[in-house]
C-alpha positions in Angstrom: 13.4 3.2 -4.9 13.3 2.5 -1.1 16.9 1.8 0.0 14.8 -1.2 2.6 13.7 -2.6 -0.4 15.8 -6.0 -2.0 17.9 -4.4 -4.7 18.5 -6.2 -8.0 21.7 -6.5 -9.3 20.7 -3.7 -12.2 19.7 -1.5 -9.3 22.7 -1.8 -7.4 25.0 -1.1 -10.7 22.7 1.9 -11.7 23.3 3.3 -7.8 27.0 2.6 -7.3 27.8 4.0 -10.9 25.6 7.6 -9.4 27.4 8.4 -6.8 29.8 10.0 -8.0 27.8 12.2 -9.9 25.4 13.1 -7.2 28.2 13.6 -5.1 29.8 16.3 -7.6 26.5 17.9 -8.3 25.9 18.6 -4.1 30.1 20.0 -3.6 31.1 21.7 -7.0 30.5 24.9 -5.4 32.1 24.6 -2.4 35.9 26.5 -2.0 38.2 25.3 0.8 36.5 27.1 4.2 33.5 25.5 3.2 35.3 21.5 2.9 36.6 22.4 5.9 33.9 23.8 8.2 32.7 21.6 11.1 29.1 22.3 12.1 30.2 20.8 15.6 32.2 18.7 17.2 30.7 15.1 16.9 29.7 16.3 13.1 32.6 15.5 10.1 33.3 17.9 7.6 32.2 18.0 4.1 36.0 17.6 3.0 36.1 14.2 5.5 33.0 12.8 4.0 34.2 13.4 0.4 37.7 12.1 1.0 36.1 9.1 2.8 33.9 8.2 -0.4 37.0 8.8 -2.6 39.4 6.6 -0.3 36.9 3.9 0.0 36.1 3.9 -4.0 39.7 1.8 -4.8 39.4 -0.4 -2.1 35.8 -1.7 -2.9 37.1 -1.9 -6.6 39.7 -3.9 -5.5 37.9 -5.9 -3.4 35.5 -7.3 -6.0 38.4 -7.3 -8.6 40.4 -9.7 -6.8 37.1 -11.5 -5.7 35.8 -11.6 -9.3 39.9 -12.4 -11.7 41.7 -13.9 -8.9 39.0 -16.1 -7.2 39.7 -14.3 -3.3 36.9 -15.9 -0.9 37.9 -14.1 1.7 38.2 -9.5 2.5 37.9 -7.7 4.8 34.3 -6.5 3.4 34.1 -3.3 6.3 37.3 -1.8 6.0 36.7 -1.7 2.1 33.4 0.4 2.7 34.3 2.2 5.3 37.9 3.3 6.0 38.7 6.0 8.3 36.6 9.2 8.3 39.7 11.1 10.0 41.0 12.0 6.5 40.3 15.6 4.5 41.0 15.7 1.0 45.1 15.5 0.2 44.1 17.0 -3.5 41.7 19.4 -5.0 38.1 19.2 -4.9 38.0 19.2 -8.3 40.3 15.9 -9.1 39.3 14.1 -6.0 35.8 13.8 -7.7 37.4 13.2 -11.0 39.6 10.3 -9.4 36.3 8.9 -7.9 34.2 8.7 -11.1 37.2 7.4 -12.9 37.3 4.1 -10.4 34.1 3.9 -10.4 33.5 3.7 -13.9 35.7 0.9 -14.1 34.0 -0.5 -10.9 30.8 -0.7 -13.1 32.4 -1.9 -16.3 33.4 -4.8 -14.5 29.9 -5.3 -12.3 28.1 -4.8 -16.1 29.6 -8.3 -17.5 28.4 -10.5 -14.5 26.0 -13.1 -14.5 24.1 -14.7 -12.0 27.6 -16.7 -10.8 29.5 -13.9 -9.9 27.1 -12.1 -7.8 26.2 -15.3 -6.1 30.1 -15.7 -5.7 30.6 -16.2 -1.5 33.2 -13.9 0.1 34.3 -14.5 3.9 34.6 -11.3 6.3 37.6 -12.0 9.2 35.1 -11.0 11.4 33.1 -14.1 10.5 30.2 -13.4 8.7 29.9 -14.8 5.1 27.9 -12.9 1.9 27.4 -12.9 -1.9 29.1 -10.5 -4.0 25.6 -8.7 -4.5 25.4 -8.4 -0.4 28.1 -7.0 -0.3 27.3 -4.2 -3.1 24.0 -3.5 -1.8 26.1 -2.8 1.6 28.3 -0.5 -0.4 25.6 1.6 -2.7 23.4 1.6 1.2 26.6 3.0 2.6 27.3 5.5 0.1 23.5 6.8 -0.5 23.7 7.6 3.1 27.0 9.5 3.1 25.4 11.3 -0.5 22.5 12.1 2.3 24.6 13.5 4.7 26.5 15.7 2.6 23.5 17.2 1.2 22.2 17.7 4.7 25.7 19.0 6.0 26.0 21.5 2.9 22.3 22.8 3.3 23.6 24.0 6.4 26.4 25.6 6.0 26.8 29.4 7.2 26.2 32.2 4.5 29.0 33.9 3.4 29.8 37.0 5.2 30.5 40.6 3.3 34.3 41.5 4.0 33.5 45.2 5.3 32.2 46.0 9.3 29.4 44.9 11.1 26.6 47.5 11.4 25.1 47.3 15.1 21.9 46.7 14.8 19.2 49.8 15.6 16.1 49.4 17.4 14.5 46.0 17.7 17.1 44.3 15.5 16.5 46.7 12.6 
């Protein structure tokens, strides 16, 4: 499916609730030099980008929680998706993906028993702009489907892993 595309409210569940796997499946491998590693100084880290998706994972579920039980018509819709990128990961690797499936799965269980109200329930941005509750998924799974990008990109490129012992000097033409 073409992100451009208008995504249904089955689509949007099914993406927001992959994530977190996709995002496992491209960093399981990766020890801490690797999360850490900055391909350049406008470029984030593998570590920043994961801790951003795992930071930002409460606040959306929160946002919709309190939109959905407690009738909230107005959040601030950006900082939910995208919170600061300055962070690296406070915990493991290994729980920081475990935390993020765990809200998300209860992110989905909750977006599985809406109907046609609840996504067409208005929310109000400070900064002005007003959207259903499906706009404002679709913002989120574009978001994150663009940060799953990235990581794959950034971790395609990371450096190989060097042998501990000395550096032969290379012979004649390179060999």
């Amino acid at each position: 499916m073409e992100l451009q595309e208008e995504m249904s409210t089955s689509d949007v569940v099914l993406l927001l609730g992959s994530v977190p796997e996709r995002t496992a499946d491209l960093v399981y491998w990766l020890d801490e030099a690797r999360l850490r590693y900055r391909h350049g100084p406008a470029f984030p880290t593998l570590g920043s980008l994961i801790a951003h998706l795992v930071d930002s994972a409460p606040k959306v579920d929160a946002l919709l929680r309190h939109a959905h039980l407690d009738g909230q018509t107005t959040a601030d819709v950006r900082a939910a998706i995208d919170p600061s990128h300055d962070q690296e990961l406070t915990q493991p690797l290994q729980e920081a993906l475990e935390d993020f499936a765990r809200v998300r799965r209860r992110t989905v269980d909750l977006l599985h028993g809406w109907g046609h109200a609840e996504w067409e329930r208005a929310i109000t941005d400070p900064r002005g702009s007003e959207m259903n509750l499906l706009d404002v998924c679709r913002l989120v799974a574009k978001h994150e489907m663009a940060h799953v990008a990235q990581i794959r990109n950034l971790s395609a490129l990371l450096p190989e892993p060097r042998e501990g012992g000395p550096i032969r000097p290379a012979g004649v033409n390179g060999q």
